[in-house]
Backbone as JSON Lines, residues from 0, in Angstrom:
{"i":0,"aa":"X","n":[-43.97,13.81,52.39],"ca":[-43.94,12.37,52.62],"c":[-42.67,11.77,52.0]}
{"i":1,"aa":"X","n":[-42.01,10.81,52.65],"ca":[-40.64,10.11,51.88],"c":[-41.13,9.29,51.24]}
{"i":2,"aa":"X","n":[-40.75,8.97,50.13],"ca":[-40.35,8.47,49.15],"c":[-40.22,6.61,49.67]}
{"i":3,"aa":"X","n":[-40.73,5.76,49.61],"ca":[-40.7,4.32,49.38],"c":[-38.97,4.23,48.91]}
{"i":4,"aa":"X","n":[-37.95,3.24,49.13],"ca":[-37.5,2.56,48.35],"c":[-36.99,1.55,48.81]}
{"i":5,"aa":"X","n":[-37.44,0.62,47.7],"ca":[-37.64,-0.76,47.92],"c":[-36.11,-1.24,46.76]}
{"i":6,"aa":"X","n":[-36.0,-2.45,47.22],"ca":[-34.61,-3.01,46.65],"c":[-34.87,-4.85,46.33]}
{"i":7,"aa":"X","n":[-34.91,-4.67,45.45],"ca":[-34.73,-6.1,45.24],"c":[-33.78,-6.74,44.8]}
{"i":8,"aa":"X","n":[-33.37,-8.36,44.9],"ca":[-31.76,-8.68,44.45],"c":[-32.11,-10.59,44.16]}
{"i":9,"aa":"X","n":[-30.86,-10.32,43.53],"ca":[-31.12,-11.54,43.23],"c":[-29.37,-11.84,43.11]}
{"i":10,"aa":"X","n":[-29.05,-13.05,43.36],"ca":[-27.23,-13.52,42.51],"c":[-27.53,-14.88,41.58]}
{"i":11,"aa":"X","n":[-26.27,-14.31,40.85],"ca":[-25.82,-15.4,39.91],"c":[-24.3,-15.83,40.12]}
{"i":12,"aa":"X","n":[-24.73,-17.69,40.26],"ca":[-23.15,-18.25,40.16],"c":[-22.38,-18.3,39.34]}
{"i":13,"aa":"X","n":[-21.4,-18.49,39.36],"ca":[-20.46,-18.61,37.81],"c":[-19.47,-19.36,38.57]}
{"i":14,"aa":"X","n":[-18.99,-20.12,37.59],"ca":[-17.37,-21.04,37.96],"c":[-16.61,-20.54,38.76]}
{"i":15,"aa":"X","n":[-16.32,-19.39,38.73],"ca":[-15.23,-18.95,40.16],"c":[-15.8,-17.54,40.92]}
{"i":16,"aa":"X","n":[-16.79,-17.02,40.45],"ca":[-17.61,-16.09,40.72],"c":[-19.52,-15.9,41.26]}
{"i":17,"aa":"X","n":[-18.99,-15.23,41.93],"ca":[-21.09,-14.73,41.43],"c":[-21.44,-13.4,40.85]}
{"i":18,"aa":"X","n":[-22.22,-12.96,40.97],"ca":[-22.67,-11.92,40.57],"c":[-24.13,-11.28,41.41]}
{"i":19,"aa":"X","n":[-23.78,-10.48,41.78],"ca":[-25.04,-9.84,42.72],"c":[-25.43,-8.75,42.09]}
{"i":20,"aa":"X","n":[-27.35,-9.14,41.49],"ca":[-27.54,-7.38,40.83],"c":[-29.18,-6.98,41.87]}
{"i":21,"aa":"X","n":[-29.54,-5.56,41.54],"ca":[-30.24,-5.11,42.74],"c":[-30.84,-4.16,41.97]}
{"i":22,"aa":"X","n":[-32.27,-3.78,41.59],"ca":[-32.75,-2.66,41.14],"c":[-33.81,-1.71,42.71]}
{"i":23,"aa":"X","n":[-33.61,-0.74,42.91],"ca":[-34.32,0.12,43.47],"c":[-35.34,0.79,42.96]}
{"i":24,"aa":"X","n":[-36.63,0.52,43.51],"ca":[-37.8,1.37,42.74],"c":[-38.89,2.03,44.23]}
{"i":25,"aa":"X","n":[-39.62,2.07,43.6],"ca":[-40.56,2.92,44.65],"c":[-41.99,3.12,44.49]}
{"i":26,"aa":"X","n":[-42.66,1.97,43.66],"ca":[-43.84,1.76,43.4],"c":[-44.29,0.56,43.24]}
{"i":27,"aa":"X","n":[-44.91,-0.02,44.1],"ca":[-45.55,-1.84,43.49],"c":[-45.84,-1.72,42.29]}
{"i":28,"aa":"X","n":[-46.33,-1.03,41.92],"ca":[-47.39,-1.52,41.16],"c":[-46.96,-0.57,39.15]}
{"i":29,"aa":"X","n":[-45.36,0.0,39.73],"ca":[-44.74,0.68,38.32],"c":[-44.19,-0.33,37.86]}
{"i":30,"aa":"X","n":[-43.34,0.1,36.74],"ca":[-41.83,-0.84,36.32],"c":[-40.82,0.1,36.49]}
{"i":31,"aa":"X","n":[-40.65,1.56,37.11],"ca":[-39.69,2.13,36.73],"c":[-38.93,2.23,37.97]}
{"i":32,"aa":"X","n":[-37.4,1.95,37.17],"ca":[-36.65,2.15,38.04],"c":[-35.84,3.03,38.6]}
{"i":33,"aa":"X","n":[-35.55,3.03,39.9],"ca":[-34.85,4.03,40.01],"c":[-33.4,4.13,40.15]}
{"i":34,"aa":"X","n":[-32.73,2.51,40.37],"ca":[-31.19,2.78,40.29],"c":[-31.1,1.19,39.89]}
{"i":35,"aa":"X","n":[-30.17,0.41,39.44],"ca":[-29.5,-0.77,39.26],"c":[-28.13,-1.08,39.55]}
{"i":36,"aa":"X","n":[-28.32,-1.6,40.42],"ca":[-26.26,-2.13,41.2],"c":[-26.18,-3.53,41.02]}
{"i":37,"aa":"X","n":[-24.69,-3.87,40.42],"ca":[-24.36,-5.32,40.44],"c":[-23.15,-4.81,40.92]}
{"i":38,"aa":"X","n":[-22.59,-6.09,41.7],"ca":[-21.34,-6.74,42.45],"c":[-21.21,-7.49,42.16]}
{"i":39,"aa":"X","n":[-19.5,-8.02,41.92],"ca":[-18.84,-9.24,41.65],"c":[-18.51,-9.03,42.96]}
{"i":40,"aa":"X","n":[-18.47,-10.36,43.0],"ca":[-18.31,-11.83,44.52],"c":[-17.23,-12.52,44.29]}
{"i":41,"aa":"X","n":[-15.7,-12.31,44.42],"ca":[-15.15,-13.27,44.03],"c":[-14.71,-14.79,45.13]}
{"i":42,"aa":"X","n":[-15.44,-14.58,46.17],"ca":[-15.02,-15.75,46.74],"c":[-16.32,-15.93,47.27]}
{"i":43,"aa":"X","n":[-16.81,-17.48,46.75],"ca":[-18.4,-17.56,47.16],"c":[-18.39,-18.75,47.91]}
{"i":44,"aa":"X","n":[-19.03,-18.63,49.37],"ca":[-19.11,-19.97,49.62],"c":[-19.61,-21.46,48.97]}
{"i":45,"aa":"X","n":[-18.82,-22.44,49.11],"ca":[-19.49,-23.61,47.98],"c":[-21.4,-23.67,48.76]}
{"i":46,"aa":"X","n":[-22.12,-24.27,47.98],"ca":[-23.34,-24.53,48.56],"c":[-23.4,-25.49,49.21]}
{"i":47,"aa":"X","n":[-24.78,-25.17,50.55],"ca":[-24.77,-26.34,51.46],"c":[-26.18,-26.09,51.49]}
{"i":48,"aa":"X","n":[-27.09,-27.54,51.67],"ca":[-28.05,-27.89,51.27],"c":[-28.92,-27.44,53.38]}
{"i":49,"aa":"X","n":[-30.23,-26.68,52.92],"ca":[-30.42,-26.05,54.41],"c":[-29.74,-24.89,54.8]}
{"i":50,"aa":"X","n":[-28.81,-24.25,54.07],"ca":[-27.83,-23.73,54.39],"c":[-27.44,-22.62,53.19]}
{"i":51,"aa":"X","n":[-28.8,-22.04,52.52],"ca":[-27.96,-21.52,51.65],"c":[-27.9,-20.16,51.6]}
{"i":52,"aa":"X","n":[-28.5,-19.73,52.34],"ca":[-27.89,-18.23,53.37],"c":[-26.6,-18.02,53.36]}
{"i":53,"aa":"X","n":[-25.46,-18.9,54.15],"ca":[-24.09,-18.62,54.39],"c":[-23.76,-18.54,52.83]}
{"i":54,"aa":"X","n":[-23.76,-18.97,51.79],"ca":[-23.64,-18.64,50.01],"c":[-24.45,-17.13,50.06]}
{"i":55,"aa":"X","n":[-25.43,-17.12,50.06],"ca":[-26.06,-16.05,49.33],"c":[-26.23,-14.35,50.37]}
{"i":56,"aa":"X","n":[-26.19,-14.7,51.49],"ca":[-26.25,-13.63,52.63],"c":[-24.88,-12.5,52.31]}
{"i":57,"aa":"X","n":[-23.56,-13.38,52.24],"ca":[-22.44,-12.32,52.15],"c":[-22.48,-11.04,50.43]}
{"i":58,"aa":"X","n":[-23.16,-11.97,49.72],"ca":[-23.45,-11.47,48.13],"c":[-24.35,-10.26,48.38]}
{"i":59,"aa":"X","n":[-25.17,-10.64,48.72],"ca":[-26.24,-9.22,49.43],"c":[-25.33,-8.2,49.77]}
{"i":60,"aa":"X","n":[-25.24,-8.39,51.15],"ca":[-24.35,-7.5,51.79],"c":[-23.62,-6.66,50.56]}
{"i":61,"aa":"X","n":[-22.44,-7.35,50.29],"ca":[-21.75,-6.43,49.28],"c":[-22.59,-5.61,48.42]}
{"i":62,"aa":"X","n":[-23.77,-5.95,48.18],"ca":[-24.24,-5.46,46.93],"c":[-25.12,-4.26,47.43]}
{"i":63,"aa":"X","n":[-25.64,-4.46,49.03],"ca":[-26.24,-3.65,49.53],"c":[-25.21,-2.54,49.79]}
{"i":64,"aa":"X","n":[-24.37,-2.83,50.31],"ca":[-23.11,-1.53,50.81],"c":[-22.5,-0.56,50.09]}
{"i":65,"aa":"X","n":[-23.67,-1.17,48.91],"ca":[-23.29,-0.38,47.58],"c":[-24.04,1.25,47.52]}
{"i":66,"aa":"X","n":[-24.81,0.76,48.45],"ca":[-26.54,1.88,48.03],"c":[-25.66,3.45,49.19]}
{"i":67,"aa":"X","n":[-25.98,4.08,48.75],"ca":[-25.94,5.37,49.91],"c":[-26.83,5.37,51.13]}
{"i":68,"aa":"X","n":[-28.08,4.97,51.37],"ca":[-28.41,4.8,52.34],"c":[-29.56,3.18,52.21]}
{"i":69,"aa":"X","n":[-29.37,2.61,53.22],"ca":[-30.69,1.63,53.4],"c":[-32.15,2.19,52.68]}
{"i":70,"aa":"X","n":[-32.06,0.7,52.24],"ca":[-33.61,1.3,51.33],"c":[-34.98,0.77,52.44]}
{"i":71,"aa":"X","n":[-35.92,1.14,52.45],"ca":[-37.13,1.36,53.45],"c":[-37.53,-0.31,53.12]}
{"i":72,"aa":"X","n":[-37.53,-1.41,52.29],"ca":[-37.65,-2.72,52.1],"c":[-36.63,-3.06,51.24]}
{"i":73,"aa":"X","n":[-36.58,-4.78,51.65],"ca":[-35.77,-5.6,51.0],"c":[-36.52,-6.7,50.67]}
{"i":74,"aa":"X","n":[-36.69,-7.03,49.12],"ca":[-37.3,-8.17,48.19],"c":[-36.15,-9.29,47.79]}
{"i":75,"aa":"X","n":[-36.2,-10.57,48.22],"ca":[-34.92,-11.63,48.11],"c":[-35.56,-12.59,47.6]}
{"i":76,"aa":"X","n":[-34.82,-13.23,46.23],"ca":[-35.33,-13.95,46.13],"c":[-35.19,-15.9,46.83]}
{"i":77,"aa":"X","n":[-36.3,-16.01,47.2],"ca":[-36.32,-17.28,48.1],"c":[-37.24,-16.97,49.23]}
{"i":78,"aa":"X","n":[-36.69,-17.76,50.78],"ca":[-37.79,-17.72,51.66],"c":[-36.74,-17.08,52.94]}
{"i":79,"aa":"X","n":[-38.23,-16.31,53.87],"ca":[-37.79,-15.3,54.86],"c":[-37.9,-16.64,56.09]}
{"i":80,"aa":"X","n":[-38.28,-17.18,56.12],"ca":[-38.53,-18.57,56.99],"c":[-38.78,-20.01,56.19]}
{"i":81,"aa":"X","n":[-38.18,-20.69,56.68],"ca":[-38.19,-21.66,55.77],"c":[-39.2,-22.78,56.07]}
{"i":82,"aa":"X","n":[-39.83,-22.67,57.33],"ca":[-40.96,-23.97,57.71],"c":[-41.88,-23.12,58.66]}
{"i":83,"aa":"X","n":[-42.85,-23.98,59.15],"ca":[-43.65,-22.95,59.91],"c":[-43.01,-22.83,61.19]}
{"i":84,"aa":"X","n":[-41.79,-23.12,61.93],"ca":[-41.68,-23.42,63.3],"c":[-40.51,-22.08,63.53]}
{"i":85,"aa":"X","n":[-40.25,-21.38,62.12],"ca":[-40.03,-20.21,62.47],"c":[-38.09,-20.24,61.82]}
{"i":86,"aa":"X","n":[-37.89,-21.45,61.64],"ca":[-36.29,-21.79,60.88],"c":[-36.31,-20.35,59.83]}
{"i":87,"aa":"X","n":[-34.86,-19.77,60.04],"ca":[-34.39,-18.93,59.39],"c":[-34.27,-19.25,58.23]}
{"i":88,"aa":"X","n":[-34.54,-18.72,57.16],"ca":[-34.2,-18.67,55.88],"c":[-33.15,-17.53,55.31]}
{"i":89,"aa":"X","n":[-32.7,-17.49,53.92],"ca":[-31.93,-16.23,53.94],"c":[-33.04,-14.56,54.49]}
{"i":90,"aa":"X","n":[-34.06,-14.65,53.86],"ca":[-34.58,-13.51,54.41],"c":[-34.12,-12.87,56.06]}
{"i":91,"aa":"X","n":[-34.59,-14.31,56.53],"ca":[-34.75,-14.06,58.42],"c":[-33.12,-13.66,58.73]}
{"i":92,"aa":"X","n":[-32.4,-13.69,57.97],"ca":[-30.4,-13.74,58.4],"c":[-30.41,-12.42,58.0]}
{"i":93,"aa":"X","n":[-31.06,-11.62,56.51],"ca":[-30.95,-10.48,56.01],"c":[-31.59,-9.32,57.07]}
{"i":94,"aa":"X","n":[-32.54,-10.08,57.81],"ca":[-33.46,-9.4,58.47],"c":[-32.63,-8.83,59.89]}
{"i":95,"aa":"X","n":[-31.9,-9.85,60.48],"ca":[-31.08,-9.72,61.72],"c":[-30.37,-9.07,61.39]}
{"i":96,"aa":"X","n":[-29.48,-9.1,60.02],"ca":[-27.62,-8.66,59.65],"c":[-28.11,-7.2,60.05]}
{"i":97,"aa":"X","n":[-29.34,-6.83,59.74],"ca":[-29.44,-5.38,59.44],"c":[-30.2,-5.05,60.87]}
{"i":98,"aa":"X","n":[-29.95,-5.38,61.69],"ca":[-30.65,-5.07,63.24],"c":[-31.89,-4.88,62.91]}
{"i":99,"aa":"X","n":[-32.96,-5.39,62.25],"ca":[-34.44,-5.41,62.28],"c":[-34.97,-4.39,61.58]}
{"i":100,"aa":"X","n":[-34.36,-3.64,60.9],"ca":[-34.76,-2.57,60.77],"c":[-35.04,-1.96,59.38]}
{"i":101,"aa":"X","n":[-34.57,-2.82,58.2],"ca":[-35.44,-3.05,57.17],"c":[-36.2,-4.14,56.99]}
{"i":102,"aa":"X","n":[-37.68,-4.28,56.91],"ca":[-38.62,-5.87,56.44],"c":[-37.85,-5.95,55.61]}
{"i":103,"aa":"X","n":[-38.32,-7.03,55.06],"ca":[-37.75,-8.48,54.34],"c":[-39.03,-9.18,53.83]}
{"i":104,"aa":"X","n":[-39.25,-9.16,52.5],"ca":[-40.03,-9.46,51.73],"c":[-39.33,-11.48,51.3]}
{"i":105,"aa":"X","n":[-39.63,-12.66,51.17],"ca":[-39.29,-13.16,50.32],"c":[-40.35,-14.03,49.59]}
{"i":106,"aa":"X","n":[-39.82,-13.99,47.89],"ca":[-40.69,-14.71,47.23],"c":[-40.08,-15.52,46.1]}
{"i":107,"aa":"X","n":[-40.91,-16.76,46.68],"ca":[-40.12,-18.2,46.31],"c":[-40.51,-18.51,45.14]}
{"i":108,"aa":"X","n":[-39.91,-19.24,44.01],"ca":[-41.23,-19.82,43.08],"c":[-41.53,-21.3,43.21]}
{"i":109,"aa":"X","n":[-40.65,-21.64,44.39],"ca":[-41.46,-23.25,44.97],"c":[-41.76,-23.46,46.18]}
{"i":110,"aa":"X","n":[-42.31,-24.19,46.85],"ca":[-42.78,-24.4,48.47],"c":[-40.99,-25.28,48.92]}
{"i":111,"aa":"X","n":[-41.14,-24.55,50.15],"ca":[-40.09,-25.44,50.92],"c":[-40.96,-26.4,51.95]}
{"i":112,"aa":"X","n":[-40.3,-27.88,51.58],"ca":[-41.2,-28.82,52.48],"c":[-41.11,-28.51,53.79]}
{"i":113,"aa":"X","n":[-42.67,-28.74,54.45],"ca":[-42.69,-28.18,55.81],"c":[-42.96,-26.35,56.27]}
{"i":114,"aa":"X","n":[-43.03,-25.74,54.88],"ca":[-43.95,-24.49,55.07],"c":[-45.02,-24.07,54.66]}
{"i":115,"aa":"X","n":[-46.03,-24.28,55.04],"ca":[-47.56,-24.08,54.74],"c":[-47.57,-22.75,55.12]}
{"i":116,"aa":"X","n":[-47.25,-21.89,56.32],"ca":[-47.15,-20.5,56.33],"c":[-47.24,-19.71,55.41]}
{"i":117,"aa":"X","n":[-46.23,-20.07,54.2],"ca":[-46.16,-18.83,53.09],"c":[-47.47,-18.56,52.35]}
{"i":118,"aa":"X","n":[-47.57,-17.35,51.79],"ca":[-49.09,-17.44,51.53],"c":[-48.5,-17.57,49.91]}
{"i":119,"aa":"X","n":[-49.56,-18.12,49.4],"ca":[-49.64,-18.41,47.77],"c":[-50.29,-17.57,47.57]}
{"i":120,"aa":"X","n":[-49.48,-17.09,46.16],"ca":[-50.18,-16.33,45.74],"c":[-49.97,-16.35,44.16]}
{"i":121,"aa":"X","n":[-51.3,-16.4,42.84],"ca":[-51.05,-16.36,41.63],"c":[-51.11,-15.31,41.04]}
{"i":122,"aa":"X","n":[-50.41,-14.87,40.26],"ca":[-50.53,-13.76,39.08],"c":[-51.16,-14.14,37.81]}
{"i":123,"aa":"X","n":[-51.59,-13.17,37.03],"ca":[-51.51,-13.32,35.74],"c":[-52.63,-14.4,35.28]}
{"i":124,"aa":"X","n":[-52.63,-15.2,33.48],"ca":[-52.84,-16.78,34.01],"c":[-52.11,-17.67,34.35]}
{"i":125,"aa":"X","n":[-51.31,-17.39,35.23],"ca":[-50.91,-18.58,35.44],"c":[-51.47,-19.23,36.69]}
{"i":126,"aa":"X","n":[-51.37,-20.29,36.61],"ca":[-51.87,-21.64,38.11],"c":[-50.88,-21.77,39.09]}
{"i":127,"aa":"X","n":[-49.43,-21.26,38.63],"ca":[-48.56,-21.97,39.62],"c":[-48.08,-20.9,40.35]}
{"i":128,"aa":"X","n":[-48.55,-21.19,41.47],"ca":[-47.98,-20.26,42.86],"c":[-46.93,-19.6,43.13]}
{"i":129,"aa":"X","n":[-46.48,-18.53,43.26],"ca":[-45.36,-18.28,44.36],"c":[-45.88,-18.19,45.65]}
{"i":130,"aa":"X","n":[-44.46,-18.26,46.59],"ca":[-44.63,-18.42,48.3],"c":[-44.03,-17.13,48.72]}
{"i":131,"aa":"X","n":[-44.95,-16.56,48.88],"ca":[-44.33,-14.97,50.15],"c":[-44.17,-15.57,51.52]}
{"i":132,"aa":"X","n":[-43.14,-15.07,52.01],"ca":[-43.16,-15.27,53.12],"c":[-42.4,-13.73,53.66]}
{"i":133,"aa":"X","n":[-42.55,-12.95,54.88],"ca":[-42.02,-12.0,55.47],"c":[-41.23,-11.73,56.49]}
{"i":134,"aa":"X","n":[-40.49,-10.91,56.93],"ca":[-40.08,-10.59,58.37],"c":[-40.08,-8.68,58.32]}
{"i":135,"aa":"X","n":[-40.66,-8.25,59.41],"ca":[-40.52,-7.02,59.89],"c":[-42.01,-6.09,58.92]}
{"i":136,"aa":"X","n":[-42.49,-7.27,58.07],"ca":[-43.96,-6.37,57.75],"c":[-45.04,-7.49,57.65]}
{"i":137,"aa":"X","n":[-45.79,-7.11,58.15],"ca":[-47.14,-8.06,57.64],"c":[-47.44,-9.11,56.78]}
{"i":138,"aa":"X","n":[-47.68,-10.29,56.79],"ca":[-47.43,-11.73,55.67],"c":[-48.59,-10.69,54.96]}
{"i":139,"aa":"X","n":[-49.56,-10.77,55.13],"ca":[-50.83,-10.7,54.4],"c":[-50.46,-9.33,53.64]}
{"i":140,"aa":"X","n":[-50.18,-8.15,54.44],"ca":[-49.96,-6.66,53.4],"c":[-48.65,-7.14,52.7]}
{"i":141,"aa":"X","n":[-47.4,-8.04,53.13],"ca":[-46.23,-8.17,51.89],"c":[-46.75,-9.11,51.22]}
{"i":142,"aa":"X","n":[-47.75,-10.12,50.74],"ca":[-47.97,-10.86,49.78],"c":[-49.39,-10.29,49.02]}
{"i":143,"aa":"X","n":[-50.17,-9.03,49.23],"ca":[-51.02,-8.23,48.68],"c":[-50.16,-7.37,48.07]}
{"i":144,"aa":"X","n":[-48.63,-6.54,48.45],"ca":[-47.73,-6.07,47.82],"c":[-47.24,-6.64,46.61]}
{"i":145,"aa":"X","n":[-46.96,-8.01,46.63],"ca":[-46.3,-8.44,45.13],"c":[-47.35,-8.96,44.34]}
{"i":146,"aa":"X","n":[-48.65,-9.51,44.89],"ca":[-49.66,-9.81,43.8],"c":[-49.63,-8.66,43.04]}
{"i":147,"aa":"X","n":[-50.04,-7.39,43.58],"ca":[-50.06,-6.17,42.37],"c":[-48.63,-5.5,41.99]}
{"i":148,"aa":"X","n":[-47.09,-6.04,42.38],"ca":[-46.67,-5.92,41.47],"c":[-46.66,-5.62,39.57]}
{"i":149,"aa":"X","n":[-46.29,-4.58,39.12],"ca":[-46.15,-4.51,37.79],"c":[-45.81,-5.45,37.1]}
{"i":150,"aa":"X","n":[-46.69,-6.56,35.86],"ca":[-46.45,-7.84,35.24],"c":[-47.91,-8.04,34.87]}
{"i":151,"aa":"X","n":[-48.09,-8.25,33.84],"ca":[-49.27,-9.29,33.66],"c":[-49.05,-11.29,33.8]}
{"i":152,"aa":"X","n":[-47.66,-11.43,34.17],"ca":[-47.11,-12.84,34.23],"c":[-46.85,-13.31,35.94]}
{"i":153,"aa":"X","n":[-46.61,-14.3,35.47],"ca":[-46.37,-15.15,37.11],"c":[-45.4,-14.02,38.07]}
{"i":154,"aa":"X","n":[-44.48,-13.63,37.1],"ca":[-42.8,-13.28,37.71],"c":[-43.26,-11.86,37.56]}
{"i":155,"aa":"X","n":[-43.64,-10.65,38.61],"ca":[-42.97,-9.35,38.25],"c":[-42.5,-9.0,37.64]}
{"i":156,"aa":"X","n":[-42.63,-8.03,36.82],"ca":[-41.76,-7.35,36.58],"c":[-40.05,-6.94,36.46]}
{"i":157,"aa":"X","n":[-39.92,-6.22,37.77],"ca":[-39.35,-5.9,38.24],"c":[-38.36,-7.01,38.88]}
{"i":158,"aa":"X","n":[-39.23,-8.18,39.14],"ca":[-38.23,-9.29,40.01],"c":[-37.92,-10.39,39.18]}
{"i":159,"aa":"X","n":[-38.68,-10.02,37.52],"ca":[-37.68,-11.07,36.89],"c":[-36.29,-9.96,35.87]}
{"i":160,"aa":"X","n":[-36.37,-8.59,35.69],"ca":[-35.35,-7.47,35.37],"c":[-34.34,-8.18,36.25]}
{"i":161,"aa":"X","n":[-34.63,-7.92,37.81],"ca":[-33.27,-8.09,38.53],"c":[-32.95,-9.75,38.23]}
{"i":162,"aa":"X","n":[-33.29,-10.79,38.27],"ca":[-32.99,-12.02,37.75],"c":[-32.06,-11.71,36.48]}
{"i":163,"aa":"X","n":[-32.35,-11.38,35.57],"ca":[-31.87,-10.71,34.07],"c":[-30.8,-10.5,34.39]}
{"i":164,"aa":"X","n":[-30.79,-9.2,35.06],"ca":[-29.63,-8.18,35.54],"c":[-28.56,-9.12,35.81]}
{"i":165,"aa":"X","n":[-28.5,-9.68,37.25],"ca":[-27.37,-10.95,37.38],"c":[-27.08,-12.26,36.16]}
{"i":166,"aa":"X","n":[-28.09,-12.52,35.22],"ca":[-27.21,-13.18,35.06],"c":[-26.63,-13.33,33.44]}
{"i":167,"aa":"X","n":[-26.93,-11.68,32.89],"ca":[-26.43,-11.76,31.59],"c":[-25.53,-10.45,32.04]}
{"i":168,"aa":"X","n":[-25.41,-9.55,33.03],"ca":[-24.48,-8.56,33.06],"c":[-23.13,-8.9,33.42]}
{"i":169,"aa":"X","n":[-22.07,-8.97,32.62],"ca":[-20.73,-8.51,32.7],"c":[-19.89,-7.49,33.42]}
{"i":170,"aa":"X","n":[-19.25,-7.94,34.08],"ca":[-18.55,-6.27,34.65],"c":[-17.1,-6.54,34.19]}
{"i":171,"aa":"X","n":[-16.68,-5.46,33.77],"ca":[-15.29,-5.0,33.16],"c":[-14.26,-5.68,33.77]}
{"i":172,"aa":"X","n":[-13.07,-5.78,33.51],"ca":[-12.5,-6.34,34.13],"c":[-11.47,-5.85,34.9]}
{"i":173,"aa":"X","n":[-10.3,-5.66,35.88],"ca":[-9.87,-4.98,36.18],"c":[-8.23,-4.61,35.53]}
{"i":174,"aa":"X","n":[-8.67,-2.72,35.75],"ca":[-7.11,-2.87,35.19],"c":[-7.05,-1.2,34.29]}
């Protein structure tokens, strides 16, 4: 049987930079990882409000082109659709870039107005929701996937590491 691997990512802005980091694992429900990649971004689109795919979509990419082969899922943080009428979110752009052919997990930690679709879901004790939303796997099996995520807290594990990862890691400089 192959091996799961799943990729999650997250970026961080900085004044003339971002930073794109990505851990690979292969178990919901472990913490262990199996690889960690960050990319510097040096030319980031400014942000546009509705729009923040064209910023965050090219950061991916780089960071994905990093891996030796496509990983079997992709975990982003934010939304795979952004309302119920089916509006692309970064997920749904990650989902196309790659001809359909890795799902696309995303999980928000706020509602985007106008999507009741995403399913809520709580961890831990906490009360306050995240929003799964999917493309290319099942809403209901990808938001039963991150409830048992590894964490006894709201945030995974694993998907608050890669948060971490971007935005206290440094990369060398060149030269």
């Amino acid at each position: 049987m192959i091996q799961a691997q799943i990729f999650c990512m997250d970026v961080d802005y900085r004044a003339d930079h971002a930073l794109a980091a990505g851990i690979l694992f292969s178990d919901w429900e472990s913490d262990a990882i199996l690889q960690k990649i960050t990319s510097q971004i040096d030319h980031v689109e400014p942000y546009q409000p509705g729009q923040f795919y064209k910023r965050e979509l090219p950061c991916l990419i780089q960071l994905i082109d990093q891996l030796p082969q496509l990983p079997t899922l992709f975990v982003v943080d934010g939304f795979v659709y952004l309302d119920d009428e089916g509006r692309m979110g970064l997920g749904a752009y990650l989902w196309e870039h790659y001809g359909r052919k890795v799902p696309v997990i995303g999980v928000a930690k706020k509602r985007f107005k106008g999507n009741t679709a995403a399913v809520e879901i709580t961890r831990g004790n906490s009360q306050t929701p995240l929003f799964v939303t999917a493309a290319g796997i099942d809403l209901k099996s990808a938001s039963s996937q991150i409830e048992k995520m590894h964490g006894k807290f709201r945030i995974p594990t694993l998907l608050k590491q890669v948060d971490k990862l971007c935005r206290t890691h440094k990369l060398k400089a060149n030269g």
